[in-house]
N, CA and C atoms as an extended XYZ file, in Angstrom:
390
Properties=species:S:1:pos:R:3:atomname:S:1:resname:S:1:resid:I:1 pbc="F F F"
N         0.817       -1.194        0.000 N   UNK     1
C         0.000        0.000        0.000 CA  UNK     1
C         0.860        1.256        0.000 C   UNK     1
N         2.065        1.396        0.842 N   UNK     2
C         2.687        2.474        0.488 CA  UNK     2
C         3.614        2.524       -0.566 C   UNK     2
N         4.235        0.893       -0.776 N   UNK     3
C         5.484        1.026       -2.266 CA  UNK     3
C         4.987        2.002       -3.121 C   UNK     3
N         4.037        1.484       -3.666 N   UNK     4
C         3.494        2.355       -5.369 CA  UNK     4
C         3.345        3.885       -5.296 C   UNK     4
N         2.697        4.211       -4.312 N   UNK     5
C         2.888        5.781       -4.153 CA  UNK     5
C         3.982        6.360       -4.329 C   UNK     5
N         5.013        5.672       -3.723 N   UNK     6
C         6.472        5.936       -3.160 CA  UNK     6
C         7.065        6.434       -4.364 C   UNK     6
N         7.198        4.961       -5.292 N   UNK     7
C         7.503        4.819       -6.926 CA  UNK     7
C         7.170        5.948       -7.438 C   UNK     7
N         5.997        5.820       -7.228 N   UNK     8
C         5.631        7.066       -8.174 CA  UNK     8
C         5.892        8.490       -8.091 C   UNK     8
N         6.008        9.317       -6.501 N   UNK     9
C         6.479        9.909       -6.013 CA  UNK     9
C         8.053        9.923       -6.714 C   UNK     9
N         9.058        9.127       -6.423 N   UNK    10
C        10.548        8.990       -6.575 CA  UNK    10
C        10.382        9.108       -7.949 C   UNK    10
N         9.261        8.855       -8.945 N   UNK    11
C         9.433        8.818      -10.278 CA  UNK    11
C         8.763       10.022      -10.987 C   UNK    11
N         7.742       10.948      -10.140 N   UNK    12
C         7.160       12.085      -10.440 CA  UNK    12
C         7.796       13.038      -11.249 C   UNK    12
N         7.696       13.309      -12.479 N   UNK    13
C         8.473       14.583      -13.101 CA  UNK    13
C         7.496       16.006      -13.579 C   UNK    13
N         6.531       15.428      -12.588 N   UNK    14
C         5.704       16.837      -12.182 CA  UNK    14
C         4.389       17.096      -12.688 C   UNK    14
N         4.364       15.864      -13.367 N   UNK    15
C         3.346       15.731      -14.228 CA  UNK    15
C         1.729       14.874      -13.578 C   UNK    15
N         1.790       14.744      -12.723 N   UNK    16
C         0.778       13.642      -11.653 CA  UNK    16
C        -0.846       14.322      -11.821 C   UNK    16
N        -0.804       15.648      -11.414 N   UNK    17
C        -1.811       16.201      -12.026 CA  UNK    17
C        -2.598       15.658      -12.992 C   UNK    17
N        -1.831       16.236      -14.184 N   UNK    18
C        -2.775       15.938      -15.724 CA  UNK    18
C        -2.953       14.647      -15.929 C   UNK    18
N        -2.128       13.287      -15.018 N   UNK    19
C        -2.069       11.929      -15.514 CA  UNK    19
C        -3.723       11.480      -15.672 C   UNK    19
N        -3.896       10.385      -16.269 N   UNK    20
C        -5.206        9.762      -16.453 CA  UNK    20
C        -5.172        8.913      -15.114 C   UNK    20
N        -6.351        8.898      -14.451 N   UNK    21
C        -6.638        8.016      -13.408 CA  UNK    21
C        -6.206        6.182      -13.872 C   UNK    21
N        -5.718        6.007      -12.741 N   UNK    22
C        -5.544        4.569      -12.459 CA  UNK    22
C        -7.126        3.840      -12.208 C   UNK    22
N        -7.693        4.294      -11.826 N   UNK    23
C        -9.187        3.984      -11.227 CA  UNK    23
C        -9.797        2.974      -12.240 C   UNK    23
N        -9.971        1.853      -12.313 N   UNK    24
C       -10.577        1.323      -14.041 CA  UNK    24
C       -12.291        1.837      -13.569 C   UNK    24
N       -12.724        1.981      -12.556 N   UNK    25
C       -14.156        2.602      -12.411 CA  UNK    25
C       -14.480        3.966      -13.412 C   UNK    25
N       -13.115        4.564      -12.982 N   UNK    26
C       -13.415        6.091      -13.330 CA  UNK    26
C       -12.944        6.086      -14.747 C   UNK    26
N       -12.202        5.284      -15.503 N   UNK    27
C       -11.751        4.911      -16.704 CA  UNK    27
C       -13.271        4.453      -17.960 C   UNK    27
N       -13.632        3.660      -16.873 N   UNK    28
C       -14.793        3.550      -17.886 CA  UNK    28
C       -15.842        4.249      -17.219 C   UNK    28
N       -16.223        4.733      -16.726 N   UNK    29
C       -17.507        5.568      -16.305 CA  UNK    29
C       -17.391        7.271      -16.720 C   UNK    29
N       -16.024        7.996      -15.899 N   UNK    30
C       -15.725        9.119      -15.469 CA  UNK    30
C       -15.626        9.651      -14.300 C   UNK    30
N       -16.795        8.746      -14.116 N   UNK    31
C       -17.107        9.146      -12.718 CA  UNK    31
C       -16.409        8.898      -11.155 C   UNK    31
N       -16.050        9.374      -10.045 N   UNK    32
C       -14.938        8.582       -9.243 CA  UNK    32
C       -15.339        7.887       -7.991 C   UNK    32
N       -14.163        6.759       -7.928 N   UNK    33
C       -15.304        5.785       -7.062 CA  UNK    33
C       -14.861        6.069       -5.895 C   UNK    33
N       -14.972        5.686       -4.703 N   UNK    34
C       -14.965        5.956       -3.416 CA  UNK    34
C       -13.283        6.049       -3.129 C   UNK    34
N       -12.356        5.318       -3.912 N   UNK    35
C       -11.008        5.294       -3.596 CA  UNK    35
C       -10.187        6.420       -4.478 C   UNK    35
N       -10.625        6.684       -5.553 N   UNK    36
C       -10.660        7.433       -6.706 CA  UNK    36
C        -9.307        8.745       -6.211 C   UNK    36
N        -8.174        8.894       -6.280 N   UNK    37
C        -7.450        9.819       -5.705 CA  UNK    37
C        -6.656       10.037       -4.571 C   UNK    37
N        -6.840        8.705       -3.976 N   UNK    38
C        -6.306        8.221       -2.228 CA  UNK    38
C        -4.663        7.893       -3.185 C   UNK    38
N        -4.137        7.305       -4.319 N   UNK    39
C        -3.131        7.147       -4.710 CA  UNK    39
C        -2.537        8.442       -5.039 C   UNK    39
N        -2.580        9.481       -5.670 N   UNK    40
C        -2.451       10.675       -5.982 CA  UNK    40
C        -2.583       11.515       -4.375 C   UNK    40
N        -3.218       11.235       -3.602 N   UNK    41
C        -3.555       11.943       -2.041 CA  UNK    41
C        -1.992       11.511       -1.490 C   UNK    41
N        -1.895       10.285       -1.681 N   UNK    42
C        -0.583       10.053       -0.725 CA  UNK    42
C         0.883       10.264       -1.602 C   UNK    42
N         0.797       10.162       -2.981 N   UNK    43
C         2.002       10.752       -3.304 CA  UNK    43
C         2.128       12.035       -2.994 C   UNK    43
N         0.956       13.036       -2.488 N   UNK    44
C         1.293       14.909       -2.324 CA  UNK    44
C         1.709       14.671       -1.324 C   UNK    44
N         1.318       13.305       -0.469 N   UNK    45
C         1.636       13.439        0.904 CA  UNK    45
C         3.004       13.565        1.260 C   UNK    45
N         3.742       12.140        0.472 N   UNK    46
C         4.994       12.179        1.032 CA  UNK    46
C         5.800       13.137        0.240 C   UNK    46
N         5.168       14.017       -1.042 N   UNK    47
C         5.462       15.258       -1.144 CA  UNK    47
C         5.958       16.520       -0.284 C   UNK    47
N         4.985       16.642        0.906 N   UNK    48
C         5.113       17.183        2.047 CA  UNK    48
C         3.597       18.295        1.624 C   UNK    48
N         3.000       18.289        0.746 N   UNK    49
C         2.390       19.234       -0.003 CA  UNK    49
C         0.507       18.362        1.015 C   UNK    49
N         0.101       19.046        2.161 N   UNK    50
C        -0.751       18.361        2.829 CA  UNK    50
C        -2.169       19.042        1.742 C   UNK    50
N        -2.171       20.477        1.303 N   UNK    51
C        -2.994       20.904        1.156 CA  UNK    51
C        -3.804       20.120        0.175 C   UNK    51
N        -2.784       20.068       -0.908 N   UNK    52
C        -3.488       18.697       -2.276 CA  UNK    52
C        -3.322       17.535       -1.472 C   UNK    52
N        -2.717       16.567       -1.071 N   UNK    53
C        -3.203       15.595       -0.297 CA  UNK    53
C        -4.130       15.344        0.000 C   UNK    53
N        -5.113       16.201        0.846 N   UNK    54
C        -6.421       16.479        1.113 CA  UNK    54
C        -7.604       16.596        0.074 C   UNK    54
N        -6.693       17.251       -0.746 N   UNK    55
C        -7.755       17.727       -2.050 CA  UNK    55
C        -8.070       16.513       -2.756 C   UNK    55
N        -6.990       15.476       -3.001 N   UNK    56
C        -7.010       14.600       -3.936 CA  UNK    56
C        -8.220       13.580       -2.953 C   UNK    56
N        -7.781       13.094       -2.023 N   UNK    57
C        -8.314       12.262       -1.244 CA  UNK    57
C        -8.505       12.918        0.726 C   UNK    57
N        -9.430       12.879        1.239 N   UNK    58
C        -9.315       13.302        2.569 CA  UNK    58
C        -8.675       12.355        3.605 C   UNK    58
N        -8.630       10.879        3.126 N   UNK    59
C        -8.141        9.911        3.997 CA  UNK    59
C        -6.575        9.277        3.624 C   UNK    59
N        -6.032        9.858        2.278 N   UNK    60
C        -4.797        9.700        2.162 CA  UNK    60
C        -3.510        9.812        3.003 C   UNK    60
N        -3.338       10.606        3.372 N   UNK    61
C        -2.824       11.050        4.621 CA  UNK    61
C        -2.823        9.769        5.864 C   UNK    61
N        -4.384        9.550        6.135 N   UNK    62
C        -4.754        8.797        7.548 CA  UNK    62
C        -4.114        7.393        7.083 C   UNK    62
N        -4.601        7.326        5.459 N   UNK    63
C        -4.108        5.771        5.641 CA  UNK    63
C        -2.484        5.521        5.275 C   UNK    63
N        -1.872        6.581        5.027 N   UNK    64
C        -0.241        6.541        5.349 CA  UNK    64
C        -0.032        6.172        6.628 C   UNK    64
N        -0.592        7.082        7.685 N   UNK    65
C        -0.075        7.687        8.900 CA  UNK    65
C        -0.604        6.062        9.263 C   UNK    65
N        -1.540        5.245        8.880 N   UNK    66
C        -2.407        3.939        9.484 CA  UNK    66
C        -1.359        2.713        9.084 C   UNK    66
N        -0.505        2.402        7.973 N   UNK    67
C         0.036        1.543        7.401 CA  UNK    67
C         1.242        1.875        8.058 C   UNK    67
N         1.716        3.561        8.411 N   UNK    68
C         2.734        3.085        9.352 CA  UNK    68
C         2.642        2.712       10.308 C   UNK    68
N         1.770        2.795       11.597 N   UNK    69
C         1.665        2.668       12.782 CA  UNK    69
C         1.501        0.778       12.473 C   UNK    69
N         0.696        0.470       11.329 N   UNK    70
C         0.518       -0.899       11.387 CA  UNK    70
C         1.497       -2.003       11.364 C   UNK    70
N         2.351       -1.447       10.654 N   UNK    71
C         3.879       -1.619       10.394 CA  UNK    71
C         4.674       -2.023       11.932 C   UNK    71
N         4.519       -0.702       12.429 N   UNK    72
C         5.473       -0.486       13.712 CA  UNK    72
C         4.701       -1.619       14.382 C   UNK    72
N         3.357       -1.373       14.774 N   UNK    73
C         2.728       -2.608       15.846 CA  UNK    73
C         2.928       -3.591       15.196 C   UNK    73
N         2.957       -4.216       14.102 N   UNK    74
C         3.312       -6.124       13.995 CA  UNK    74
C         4.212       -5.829       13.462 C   UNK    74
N         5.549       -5.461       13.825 N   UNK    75
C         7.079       -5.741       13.679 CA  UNK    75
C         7.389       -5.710       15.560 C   UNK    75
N         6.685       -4.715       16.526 N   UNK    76
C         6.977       -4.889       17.602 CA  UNK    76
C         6.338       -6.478       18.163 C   UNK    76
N         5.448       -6.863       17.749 N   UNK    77
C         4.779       -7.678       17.960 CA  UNK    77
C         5.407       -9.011       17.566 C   UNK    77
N         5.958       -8.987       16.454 N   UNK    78
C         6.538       -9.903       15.914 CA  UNK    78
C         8.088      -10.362       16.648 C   UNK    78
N         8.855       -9.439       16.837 N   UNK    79
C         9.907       -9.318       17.992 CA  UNK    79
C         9.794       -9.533       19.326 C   UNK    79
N         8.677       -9.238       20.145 N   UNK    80
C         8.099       -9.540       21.348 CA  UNK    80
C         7.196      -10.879       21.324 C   UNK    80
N         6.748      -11.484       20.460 N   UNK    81
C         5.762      -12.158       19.781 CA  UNK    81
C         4.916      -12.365       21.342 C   UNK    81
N         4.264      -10.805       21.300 N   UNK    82
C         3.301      -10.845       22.178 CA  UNK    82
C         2.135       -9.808       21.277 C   UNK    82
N         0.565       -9.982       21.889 N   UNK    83
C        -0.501       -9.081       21.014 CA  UNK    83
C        -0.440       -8.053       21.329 C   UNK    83
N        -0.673       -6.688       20.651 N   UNK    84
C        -0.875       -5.477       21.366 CA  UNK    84
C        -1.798       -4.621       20.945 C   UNK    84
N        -2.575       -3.983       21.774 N   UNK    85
C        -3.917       -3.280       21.424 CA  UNK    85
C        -4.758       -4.494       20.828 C   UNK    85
N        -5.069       -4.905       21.145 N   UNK    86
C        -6.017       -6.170       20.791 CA  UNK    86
C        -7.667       -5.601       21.224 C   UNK    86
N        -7.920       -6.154       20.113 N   UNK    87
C        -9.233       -5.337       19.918 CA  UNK    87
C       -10.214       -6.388       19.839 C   UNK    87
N       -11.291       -6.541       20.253 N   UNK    88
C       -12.647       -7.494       20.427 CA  UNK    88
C       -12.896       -7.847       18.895 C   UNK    88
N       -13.815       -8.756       18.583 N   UNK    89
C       -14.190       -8.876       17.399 CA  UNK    89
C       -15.994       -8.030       17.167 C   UNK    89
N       -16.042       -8.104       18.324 N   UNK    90
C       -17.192       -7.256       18.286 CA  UNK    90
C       -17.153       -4.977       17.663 C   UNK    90
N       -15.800       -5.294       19.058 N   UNK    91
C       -15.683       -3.999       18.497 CA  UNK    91
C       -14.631       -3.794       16.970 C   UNK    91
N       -14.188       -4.522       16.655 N   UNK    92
C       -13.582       -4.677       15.095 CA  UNK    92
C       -15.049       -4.094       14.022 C   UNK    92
N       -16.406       -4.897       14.436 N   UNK    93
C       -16.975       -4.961       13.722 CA  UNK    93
C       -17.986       -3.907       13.538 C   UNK    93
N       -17.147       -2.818       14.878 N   UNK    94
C       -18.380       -1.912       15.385 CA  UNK    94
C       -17.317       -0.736       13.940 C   UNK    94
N       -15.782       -0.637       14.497 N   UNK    95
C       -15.489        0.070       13.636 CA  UNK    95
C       -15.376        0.084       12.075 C   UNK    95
N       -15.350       -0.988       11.962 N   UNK    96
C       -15.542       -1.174       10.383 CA  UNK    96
C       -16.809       -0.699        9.837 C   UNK    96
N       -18.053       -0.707       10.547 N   UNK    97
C       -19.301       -0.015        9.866 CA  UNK    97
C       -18.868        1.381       10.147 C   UNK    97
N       -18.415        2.195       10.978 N   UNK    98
C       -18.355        3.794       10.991 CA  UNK    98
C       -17.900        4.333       10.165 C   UNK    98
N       -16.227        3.208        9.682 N   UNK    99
C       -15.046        3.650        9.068 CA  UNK    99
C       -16.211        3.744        7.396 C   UNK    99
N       -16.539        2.471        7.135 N   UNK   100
C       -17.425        1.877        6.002 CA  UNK   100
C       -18.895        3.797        5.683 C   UNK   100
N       -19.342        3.901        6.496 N   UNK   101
C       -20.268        4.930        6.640 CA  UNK   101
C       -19.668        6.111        6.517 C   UNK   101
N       -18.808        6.732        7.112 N   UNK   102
C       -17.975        8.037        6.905 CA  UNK   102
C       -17.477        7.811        5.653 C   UNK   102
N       -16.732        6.492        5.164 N   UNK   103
C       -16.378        6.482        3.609 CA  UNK   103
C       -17.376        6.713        2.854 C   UNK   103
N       -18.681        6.236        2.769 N   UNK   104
C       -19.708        6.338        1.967 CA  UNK   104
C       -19.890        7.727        1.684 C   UNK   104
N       -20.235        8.252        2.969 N   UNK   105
C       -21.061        9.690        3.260 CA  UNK   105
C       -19.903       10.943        2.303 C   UNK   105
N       -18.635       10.632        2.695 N   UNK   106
C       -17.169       11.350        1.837 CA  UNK   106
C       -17.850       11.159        0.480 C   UNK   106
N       -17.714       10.018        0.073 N   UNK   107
C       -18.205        9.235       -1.228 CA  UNK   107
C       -19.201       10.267       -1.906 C   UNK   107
N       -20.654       10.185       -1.458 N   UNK   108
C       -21.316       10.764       -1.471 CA  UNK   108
C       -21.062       12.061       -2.086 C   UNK   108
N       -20.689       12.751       -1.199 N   UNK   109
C       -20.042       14.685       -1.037 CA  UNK   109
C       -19.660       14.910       -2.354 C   UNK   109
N       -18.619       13.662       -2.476 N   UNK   110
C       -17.511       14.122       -3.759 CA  UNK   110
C       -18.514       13.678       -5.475 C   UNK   110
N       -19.370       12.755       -4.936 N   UNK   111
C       -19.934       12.577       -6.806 CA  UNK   111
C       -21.351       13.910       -6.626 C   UNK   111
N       -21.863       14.483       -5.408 N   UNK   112
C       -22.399       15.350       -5.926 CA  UNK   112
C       -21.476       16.431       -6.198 C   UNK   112
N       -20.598       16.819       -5.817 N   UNK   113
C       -19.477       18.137       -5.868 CA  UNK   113
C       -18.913       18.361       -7.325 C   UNK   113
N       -18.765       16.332       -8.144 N   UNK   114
C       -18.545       16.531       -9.110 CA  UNK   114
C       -19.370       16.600      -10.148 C   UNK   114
N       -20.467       16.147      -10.178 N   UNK   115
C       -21.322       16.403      -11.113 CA  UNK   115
C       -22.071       17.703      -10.841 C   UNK   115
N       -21.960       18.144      -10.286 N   UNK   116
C       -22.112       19.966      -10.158 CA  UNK   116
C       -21.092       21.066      -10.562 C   UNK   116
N       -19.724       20.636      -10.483 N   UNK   117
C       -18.693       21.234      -11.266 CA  UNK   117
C       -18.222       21.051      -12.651 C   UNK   117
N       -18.373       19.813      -13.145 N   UNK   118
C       -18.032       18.910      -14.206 CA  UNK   118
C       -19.629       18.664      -15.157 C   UNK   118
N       -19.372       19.186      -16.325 N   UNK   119
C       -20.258       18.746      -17.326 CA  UNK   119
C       -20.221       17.324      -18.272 C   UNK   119
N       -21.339       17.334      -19.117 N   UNK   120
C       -21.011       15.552      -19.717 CA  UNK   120
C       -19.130       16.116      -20.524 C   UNK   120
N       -18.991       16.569      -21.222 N   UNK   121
C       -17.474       16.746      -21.940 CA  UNK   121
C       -16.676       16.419      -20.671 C   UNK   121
N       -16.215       17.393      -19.292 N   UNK   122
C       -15.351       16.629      -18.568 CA  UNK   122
C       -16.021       15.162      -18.437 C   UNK   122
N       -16.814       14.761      -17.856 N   UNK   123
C       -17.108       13.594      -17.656 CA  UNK   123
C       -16.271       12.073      -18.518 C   UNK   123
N       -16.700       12.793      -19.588 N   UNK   124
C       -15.597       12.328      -20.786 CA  UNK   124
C       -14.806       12.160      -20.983 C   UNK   124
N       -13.848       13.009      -20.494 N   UNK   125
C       -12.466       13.414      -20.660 CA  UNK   125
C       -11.841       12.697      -19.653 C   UNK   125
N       -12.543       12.474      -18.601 N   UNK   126
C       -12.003       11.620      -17.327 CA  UNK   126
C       -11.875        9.882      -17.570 C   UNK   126
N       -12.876        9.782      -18.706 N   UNK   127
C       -12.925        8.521      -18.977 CA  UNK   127
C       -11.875        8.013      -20.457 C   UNK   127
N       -11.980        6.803      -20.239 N   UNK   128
C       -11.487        6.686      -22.062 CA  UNK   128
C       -11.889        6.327      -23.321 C   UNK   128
N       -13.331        7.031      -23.288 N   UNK   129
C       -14.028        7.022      -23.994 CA  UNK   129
C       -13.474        8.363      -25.080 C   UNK   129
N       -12.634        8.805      -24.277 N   UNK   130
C       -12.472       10.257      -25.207 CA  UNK   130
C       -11.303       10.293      -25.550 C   UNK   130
């Protein structure tokens, strides 16, 4: 989850902007799907550039800052080979619907935001139909 950003980042010649989405949703539709920019969010990230980070994706950032901490806890874990922060399966299942619901509701925000800014031609243009 973080290599490819990285790559791409280390391989950026400034051009990330104008690139065509990776998204095959948004490739054939236009339209962007719930993940749609979280790759582009975290290359501004380790850019240092938070403001587009945000712009591209709002959870880019979190899920850097999440894959490292995940990292650190099962490598400490793995060295101690003891559990840590161990979490219920109940409450696993409590956060996965919030996390799941706040994604939606984001989701949401961003396809009305874009089909209120964006006419059928962008729509188009996002896809590869054009």
């Amino acid at each position: 989850m973080l290599i490819i950003p990285f790559l791409i980042y280390y391989n950026n010649a400034g051009g990330l902007e104008t690139e065509q989405s990776f998204c095959p949703f948004k490739m054939i539709t236009g339209f962007p799907c719930p993940g749609c920019g979280i790759t582009k969010s975290m290359v501004f990230f380790y850019e240092g550039n938070i403001y587009k980070s945000l712009y591209y994706h709002l959870f880019g950032p979190f899920v850097v800052l999440l894959c490292i901490f995940l990292l650190i806890k099962f490598t400490v874990e793995f060295i101690n080979d003891k559990e840590f922060l161990s979490i219920s399966y109940q409450n696993r299942k409590k956060i996965t619907y919030v996390i799941a619901a706040i994604l939606m509701l984001y989701h949401f925000i961003r396809v009305i935001y874009f089909i209120s800014t964006n006419g059928y031609s962008d729509v188009l243009k996002e896809s590869i139909w054009m």
